[in-house]
N, C-alpha and C positions, 0 to 999 in steps of 0.2 A: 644620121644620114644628112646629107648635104642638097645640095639644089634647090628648086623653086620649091618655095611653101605653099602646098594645097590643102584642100579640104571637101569633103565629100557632103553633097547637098540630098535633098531630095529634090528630082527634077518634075513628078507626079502620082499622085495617091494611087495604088494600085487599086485593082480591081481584079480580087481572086491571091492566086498568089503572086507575091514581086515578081519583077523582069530584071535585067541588068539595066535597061531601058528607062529603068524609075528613075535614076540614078546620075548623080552629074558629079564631075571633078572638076576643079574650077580653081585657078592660081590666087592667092590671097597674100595680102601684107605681109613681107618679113617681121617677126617679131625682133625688137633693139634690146639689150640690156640695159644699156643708158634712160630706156623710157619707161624702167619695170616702176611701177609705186611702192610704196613702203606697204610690205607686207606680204610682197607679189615676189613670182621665180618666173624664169623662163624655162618650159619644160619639151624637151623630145622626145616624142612619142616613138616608144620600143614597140608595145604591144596595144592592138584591141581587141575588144571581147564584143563577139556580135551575140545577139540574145535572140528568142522567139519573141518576149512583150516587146522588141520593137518593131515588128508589126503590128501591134496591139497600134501604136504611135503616130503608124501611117492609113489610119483609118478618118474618116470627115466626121466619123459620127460617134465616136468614144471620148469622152471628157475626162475619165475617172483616172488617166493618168495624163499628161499632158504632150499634146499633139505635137510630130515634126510639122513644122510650118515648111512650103513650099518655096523651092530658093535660099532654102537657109540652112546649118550645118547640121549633118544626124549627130548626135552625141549619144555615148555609153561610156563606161568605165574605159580607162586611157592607162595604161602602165607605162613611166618613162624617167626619163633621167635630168636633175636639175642641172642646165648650162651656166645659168647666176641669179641669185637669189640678191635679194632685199629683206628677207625673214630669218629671224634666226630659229624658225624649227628646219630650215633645210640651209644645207652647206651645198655648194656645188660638186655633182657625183653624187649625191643621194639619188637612190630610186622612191618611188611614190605611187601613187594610183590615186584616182577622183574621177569622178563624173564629172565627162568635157567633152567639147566639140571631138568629132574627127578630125584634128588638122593636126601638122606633121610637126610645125612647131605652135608654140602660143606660151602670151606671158597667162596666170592661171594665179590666183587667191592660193597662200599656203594653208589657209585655215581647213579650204578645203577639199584638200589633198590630205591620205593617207601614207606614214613611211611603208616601204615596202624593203625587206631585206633579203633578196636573190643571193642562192648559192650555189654551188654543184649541183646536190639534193635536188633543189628546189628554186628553178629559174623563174624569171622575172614575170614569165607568161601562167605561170601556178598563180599569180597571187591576184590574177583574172576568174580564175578555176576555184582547185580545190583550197585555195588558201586566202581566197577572197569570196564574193558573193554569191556565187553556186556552193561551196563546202558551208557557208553560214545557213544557207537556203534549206541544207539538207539535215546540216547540227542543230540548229534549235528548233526547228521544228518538231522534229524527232525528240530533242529533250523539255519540250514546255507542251506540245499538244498530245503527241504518242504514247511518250513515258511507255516505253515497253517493258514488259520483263519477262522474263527469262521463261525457253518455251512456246512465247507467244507466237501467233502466224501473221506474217506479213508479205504482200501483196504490194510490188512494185510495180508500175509501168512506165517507159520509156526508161525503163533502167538498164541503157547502156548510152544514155545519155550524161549529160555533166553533172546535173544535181544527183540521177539516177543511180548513175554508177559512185556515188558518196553515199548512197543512202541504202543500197545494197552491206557496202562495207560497216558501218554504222552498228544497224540492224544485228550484222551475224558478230560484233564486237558486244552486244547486249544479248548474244545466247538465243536471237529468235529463229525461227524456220524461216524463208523468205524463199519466196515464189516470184518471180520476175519476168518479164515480158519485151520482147524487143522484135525487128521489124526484119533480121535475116537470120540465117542460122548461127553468117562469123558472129554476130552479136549476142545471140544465146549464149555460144564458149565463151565471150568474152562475159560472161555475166555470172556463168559457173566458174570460172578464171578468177571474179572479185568473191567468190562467197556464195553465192546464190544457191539454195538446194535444188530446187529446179526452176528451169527455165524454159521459153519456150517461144517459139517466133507466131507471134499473132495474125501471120500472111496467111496460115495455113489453116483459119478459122472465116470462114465467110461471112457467117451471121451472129449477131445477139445472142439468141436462143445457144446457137454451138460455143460462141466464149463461155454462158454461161453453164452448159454441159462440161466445155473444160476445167472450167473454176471448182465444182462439184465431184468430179473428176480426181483433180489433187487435192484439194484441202475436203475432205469430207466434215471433217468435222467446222471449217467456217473459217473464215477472217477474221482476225482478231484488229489488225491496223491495215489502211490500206494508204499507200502514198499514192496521191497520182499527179503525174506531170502532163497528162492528155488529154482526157475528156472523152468527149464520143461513148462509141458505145462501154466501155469500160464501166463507166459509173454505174449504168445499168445491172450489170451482172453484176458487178464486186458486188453491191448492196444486196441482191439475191442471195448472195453466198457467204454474207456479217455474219459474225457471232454474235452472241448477247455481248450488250455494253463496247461493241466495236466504235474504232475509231476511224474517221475518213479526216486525210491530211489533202486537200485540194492545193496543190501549189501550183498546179499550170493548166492550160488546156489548151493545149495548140490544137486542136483539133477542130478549135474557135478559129483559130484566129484569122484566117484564112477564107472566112466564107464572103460570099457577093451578094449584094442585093438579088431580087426578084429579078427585076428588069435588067440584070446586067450578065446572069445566068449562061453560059455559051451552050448552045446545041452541040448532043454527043456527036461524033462521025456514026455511021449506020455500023450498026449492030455491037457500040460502044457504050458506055456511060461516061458522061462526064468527070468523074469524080476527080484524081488529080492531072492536075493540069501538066502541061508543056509537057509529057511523057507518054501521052496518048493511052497511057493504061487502062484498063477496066475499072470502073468506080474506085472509091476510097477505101482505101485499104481497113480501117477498123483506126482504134484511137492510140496507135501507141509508136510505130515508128518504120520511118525508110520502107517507105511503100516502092521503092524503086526497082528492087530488082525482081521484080511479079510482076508478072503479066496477069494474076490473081486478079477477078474481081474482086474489088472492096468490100468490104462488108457491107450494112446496111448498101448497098446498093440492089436495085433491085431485078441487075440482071446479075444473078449472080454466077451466071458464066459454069453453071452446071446443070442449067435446066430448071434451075428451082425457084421459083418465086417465094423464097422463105419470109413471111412475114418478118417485119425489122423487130428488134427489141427495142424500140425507141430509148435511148439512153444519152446521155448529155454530159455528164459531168466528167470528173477527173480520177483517176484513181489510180493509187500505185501500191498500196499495200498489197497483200495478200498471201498468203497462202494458207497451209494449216490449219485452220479456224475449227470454230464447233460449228457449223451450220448442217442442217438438215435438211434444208435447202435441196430439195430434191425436184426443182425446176416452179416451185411453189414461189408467188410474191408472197410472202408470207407479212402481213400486216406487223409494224412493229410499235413498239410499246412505246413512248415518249417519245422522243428527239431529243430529250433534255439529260437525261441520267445523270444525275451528279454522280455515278458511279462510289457513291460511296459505302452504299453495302455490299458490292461484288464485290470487292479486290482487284477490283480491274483499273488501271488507271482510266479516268478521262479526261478529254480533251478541254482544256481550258475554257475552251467559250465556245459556242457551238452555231452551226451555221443555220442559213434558215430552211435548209433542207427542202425548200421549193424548186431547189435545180436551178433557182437563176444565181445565187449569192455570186457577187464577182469574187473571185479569184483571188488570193492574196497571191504576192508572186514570189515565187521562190526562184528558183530557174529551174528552169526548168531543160529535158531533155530527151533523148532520144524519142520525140516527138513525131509521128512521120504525118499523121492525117490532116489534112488538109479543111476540115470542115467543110469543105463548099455542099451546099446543097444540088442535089440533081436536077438537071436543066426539069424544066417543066416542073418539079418541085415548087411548093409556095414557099417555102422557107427563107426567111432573110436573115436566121440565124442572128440577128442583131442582138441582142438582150437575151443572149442564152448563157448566160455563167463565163464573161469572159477576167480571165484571169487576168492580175494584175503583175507588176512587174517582178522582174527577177531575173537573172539570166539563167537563161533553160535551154534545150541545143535538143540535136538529132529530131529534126521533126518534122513530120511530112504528110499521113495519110491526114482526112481528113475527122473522120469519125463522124461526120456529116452524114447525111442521107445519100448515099450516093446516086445511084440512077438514076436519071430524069424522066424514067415515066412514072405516070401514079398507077398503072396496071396493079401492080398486085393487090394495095390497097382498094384498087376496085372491085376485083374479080375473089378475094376474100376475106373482105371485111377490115383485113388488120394493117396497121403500120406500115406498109412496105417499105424500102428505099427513095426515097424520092419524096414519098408524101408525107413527112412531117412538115407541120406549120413552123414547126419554133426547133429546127435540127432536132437537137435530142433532149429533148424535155425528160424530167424524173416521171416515168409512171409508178414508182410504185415505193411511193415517200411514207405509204404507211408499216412497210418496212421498219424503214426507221423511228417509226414509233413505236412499234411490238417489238424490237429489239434492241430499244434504245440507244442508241446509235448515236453517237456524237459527228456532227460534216463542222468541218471549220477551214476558210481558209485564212488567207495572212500575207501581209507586207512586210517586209527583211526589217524594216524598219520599226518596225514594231516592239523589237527589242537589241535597238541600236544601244541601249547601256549594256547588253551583254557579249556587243560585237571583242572587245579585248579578252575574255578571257574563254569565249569560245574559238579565237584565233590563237589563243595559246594552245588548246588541246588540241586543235586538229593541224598542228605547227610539230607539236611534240608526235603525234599520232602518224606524220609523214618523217620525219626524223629519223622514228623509230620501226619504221615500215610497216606498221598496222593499218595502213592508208596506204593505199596507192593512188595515183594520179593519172587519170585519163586525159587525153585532148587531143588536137587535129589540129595542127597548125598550119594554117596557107600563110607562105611567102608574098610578103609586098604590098606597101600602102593602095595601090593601084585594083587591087582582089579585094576588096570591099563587098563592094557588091556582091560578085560572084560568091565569097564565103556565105552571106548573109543566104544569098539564094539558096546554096549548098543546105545550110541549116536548116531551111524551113522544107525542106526538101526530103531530111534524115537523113543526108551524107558525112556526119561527124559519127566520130567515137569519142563522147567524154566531152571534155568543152570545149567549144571551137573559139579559136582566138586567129586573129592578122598579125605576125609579124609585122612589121615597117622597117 
């Protein structure tokens, strides 16, 4: 594309969720060939990939990945075309991808940049998706921590999101049962559409206690793996409804990511709850996706807009496996035996390294997806949700409710004793971790990077796996360097299907 070279800043750390408003375009230096250094290319950006951890990024108070600085450029992964090079790993016309500003052009380190090879198949915006760091996010985790086998039940959420809807297809390519969960109904079909045995729109469940009736419901017998790309109350019930020696794959929680200080908390409108924002909805929808088209009270919130003051399940974490499982779990926390299981007398595979099952372990990031809650905590609520298990990076999409405590009064929690909406101190804490020691139960999350030596030959299979159409490929593409923002807002919103990537 031609014209002035821009680039997209942060103009101010939000508070709650983004605005277009955070957000600044701003004219920057033509990048010269003539002034590239030995080593360097000048690259035009075709495509971006906006993520859920970058909100994690525009937070004052999270260090565990590193902060957009104010007035300076957002950067995520960049798909584009080399104009002239200085390196001999790229020839001019090569495509590529790296982690880089948003700017339209820029000279850019060939080291590091990855080649990318766009075709019919499989356009240059895939290898943002499922043939870049969401398709990685979903394949090795699933082959180093999951290790499923054949049979086994799994438990997705926000899977009709980017990592979501990879880790559906995956799953039912390894013979397991998969149970999955998304945030409208087109998104169910689209999730029985990749595989899923059953599915089912999380809006239509108000509380804790009712997800975890649902989950008991279809998998009587338990979860055996649960992916989760959410948080909120998810964690809570999945882990009610583990099997022995189950595994929890935590790869995102946007359900985190989104929450406000105490003091920054906005008052419902009369006879509302806060939960997500700019849409005037009733509380947050629960922790898994596109709270948008309900007028549904949220879950944990605590009007829940049927008369009910259902005590919350207080739940926090992330979870996407599930289905099928052996649990008997018949509304029982059922105290569990380790957290540790080497799983090596079951037969069961376990998860590599195990997390620390207290509800706060941060997040490795995968990406995450069809994400819709919002985490905020309910006005009047104490919650400042700071240090509740925020996931680290990844690109992760579709994501919006919050899984937060949604309502801002502490009513219920006063008038009967339990949890209500509103009144968690810490959003959704684990209550019931001994669970996962009476059914030892392996939580682990993880960084993509983590097994960046097996980034090449897991981009062969899942290269070959879209080739050959065993894969399919989800994504939501907005048109135009200029929709930055707006996508991004889209995202954390749950208005994607699959990964959401910017054209330019």
């Amino acid at each position: 594309m031609g014209g002035q070279n821009q680039e997209w800043q942060l103009a101010s750390y939000p508070a709650g969720r983004p605005a277009e408003k955070d957000f600044k375009c701003v004219d920057v230096d033509e990048p010269r060939a003539e002034d590239l250094k030995e080593g360097e290319v000048l690259l035009e950006a075709a495509a971006l990939s906006v993520d859920p951890y970058m909100r994690l990024r525009m937070q004052q108070d999270f260090d565990d990945i590193p902060r957009f600085k104010l007035n300076e450029p957002l950067s995520g992964i960049v798909a584009g075309y080399v104009k002239a090079s200085r390196s001999d790993k790229f020839k001019e016309g090569d495509a590529c991808t790296g982690l880089l500003p948003f700017r339209v052009r820029q000279a850019a380190a060939a080291d590091a940049l990855l080649p990318a090879y766009p075709t019919e198949k499989a356009p240059i915006t895939q290898f943002l998706g499922i043939l870049g760091l969401t398709g990685l996010s979903a394949y090795l985790p699933i082959k180093k921590i999951a290790r499923p086998r054949k049979g086994e039940v799994v438990f997705v959420t926000g899977a009709a999101g980017a990592v979501g809807s990879v880790a559906i297809q995956i799953f039912k390519k390894k013979g397991c049962y998969v149970v999955a969960s998304a945030g409208t109904d087109a998104k169910t079909r689209i999730c029985k559409e990749l595989g899923a045995d059953v599915a089912f729109n999380y809006k239509s469940i108000y509380t804790a206690p009712e997800l975890d009736d649902k989950l008991r419901e279809l998998v009587p017998q338990g979860i055996d793996i649960f992916f989760d790309n959410t948080g909120g109350r998810f964690m809570q019930a999945a882990i009610n409804n583990m099997a022995k020696f189950g595994r929890i794959i935590c790869c995102g929680a946007v359900a985190d990511y989104n929450a406000k200080p105490d003091n920054e908390v906005e008052a419902a409108p009369a006879g509302r709850s806060p939960g997500a924002e700019g849409n005037d909805k009733p509380g947050a929808a629960g922790s898994e996706s596109d709270a948008k088209d309900t007028g549904k009270p949220g879950a944990e919130s605590e009007s829940d807009a049927k008369g009910k003051d259902k005590p919350d399940a207080g739940s926090k974490g992330k979870g996407k496996p599930g289905a099928v499982s052996e649990s008997d779990a018949k509304g029982k926390d059922k105290p569990g035996a380790g957290s540790e299981s080497d799983a090596k007398d079951t037969g069961k595979p376990g998860a590599e390294s195990e997390s620390d099952a207290k509800g706060k372990g941060k997040q490795g990031a995968g990406s995450e997806s069809d994400a819709t809650d919002t985490g905020k905590t309910g006005a009047g609520s104490k919650s400042d949700a700071k240090g509740n298990g925020k996931p680290g990076a990844g690109p992760e999409s579709d994501a919006k409710d919050s899984g937060k405590p949604g309502a801002g009064s502490e009513s219920a929690a006063k008038s009967n004793g339990s949890p209500g909406a509103g009144s968690e101190p810490d959003g959704y804490p684990i209550k019931n971790a001994m669970t996962l020691i009476v059914k030892s139960i392996r939580v682990q999350g993880f960084m993509i990077n983590d097994w960046i030596s097996e980034f090449e030959d897991a981009m062969k299979e899942l290269t070959e796996s879209l080739e050959t159409e065993e894969l399919v490929a989800k994504e939501t593409v907005v048109e135009g360097f200029d929709m930055v923002p707006s996508a991004l807002v889209g995202l954390l919103s749950g208005e994607n299907v699959g990964k959401m990537v910017v054209s330019v």
